[in-house]
C-alpha atoms as a printed R data frame, in Angstrom:
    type eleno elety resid chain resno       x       y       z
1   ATOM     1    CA   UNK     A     1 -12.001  31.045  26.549
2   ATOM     2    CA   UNK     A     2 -10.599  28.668  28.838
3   ATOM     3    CA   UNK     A     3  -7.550  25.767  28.126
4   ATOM     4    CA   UNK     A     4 -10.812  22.824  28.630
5   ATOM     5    CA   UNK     A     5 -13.421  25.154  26.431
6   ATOM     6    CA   UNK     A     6 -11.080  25.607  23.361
7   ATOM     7    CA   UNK     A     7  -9.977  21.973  23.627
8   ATOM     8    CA   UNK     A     8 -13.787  20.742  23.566
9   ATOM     9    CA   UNK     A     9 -14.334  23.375  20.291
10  ATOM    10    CA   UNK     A    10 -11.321  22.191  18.611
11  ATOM    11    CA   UNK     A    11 -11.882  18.199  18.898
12  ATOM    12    CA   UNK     A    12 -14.840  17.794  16.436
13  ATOM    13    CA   UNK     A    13 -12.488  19.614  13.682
14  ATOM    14    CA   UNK     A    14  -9.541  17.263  14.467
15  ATOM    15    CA   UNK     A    15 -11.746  14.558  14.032
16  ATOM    16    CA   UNK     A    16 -13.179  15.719  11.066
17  ATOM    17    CA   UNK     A    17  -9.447  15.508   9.991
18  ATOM    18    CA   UNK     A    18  -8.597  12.297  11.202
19  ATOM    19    CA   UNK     A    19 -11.555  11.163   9.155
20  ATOM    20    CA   UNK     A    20 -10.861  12.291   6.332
21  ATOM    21    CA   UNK     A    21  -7.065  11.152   6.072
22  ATOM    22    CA   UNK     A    22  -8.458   7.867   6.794
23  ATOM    23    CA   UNK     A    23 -11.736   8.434   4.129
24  ATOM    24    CA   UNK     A    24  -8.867   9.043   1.629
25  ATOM    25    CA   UNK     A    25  -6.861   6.104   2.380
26  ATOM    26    CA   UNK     A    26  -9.782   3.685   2.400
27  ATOM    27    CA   UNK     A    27  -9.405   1.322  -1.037
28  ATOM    28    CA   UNK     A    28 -10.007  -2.149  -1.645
29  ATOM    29    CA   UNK     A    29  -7.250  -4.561  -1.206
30  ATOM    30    CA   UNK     A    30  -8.346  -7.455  -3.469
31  ATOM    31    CA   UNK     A    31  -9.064  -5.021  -6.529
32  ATOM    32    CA   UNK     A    32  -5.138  -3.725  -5.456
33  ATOM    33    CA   UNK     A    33  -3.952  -7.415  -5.700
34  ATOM    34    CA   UNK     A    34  -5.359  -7.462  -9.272
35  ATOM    35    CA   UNK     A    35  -4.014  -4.409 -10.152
36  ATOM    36    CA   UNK     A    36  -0.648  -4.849  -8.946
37  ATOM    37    CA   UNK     A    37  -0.540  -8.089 -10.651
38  ATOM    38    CA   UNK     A    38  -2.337  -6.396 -13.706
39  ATOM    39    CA   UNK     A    39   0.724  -3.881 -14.195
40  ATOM    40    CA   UNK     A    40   3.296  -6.372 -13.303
41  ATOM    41    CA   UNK     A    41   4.512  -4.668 -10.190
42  ATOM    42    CA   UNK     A    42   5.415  -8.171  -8.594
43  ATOM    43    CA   UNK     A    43   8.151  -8.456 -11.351
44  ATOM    44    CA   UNK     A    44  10.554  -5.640  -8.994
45  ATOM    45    CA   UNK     A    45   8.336  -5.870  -6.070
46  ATOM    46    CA   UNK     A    46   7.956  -9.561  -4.095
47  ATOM    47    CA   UNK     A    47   5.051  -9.600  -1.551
48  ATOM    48    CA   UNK     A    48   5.868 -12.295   0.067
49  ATOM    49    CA   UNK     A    49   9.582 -11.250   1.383
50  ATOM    50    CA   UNK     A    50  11.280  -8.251   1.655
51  ATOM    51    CA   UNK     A    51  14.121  -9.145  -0.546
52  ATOM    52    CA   UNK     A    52  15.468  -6.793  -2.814
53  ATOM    53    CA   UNK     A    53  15.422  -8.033  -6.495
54  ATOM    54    CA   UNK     A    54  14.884  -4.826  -8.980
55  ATOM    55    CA   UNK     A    55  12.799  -3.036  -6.281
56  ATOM    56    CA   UNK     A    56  12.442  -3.478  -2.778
57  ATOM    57    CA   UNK     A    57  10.098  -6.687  -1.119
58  ATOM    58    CA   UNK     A    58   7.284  -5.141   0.103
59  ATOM    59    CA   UNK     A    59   6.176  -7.912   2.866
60  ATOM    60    CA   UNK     A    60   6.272  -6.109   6.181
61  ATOM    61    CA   UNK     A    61   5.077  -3.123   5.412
62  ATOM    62    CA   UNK     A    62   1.665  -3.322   7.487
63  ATOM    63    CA   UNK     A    63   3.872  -3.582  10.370
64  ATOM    64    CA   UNK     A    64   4.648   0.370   9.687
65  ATOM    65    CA   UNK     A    65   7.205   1.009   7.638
66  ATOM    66    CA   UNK     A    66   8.445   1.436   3.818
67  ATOM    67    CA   UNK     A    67  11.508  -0.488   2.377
68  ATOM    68    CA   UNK     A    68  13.277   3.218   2.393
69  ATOM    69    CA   UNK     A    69  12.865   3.759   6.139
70  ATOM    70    CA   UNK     A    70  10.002   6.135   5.809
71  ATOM    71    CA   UNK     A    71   6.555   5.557   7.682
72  ATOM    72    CA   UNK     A    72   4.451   3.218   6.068
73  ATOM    73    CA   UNK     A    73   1.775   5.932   5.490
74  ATOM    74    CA   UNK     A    74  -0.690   6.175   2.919
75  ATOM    75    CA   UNK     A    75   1.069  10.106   1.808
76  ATOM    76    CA   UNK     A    76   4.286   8.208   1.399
77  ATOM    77    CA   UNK     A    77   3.094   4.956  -0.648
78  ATOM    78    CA   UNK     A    78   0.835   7.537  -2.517
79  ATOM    79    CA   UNK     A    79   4.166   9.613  -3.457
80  ATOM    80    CA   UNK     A    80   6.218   6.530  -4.738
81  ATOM    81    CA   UNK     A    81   3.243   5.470  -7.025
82  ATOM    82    CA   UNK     A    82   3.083   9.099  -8.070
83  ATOM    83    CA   UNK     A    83   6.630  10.132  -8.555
84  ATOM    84    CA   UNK     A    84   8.051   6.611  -8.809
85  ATOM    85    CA   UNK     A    85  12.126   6.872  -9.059
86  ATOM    86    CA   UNK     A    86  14.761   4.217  -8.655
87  ATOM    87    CA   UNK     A    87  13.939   2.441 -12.367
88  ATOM    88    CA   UNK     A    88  10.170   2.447 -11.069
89  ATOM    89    CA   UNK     A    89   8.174   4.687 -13.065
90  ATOM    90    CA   UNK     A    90   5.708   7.141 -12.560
91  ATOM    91    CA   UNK     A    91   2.208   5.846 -12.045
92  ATOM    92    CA   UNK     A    92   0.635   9.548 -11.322
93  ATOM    93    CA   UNK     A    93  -1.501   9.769 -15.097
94  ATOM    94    CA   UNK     A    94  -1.467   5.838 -15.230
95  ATOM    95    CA   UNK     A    95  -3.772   4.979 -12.431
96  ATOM    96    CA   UNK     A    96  -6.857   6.770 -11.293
97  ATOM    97    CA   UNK     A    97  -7.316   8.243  -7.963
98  ATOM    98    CA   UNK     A    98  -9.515   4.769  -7.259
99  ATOM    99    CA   UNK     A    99  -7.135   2.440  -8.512
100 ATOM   100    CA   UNK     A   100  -3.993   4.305  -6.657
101 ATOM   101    CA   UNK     A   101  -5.993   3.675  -3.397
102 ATOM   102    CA   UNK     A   102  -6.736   0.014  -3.893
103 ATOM   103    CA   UNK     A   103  -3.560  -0.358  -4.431
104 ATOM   104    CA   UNK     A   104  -2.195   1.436  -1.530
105 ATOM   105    CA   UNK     A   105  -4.821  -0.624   0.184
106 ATOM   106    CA   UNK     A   106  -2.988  -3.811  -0.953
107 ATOM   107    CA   UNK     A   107   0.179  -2.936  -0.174
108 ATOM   108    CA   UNK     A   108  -0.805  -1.885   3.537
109 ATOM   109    CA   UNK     A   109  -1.724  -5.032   3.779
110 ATOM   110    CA   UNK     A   110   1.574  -7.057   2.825
């Protein structure tokens, strides 16, 4: 098969998983807001400046990047709610898949 013919048959399949990285990262940024505000998160994490208080300010981080230095990614955000660490605790069994991706939503969008 030639270079141009296995680059045509490949394409639909990297789109397929382009799409669905961005399917899985799709939540809704206003439910987020309430949620964050809901569980408190603004008490250790400002939106509105990246100060550090108890946890990192989180304003900034549509522009690509997380307080830590990583990429701003919704893998990464999805790992710090899940694993939490620092003082921040775990939200893996506290939020549903749903509410974990309106929140990343919200946060993407500081």
């Amino acid at each position: 098969m030639s270079h141009w013919k296995l680059l045509a048959a490949s394409l639909p399949l990297a789109l397929l998983g382009v799409a669905g990285t961005a399917q899985a990262a799709a939540g809704n940024a206003g439910n987020g807001k309430a949620l964050f505000e809901k569980n408190q998160c603004g008490v250790c994490h400002k939106t509105d400046s990246n100060e550090k208080t108890i946890g990192p300010g989180l304003k900034g981080i549509k522009d690509g990047k997380l307080p830590s230095g990583k990429d701003a990614t919704y893998e990464n955000i999805l790992e710090n709610i899940n694993v939490g660490g620092g003082g921040m605790p775990s939200y893996k069994d506290r939020l549903s898949q749903t509410e974990k991706d309106d929140v990343i939503a919200f946060v993407m969008s500081l």
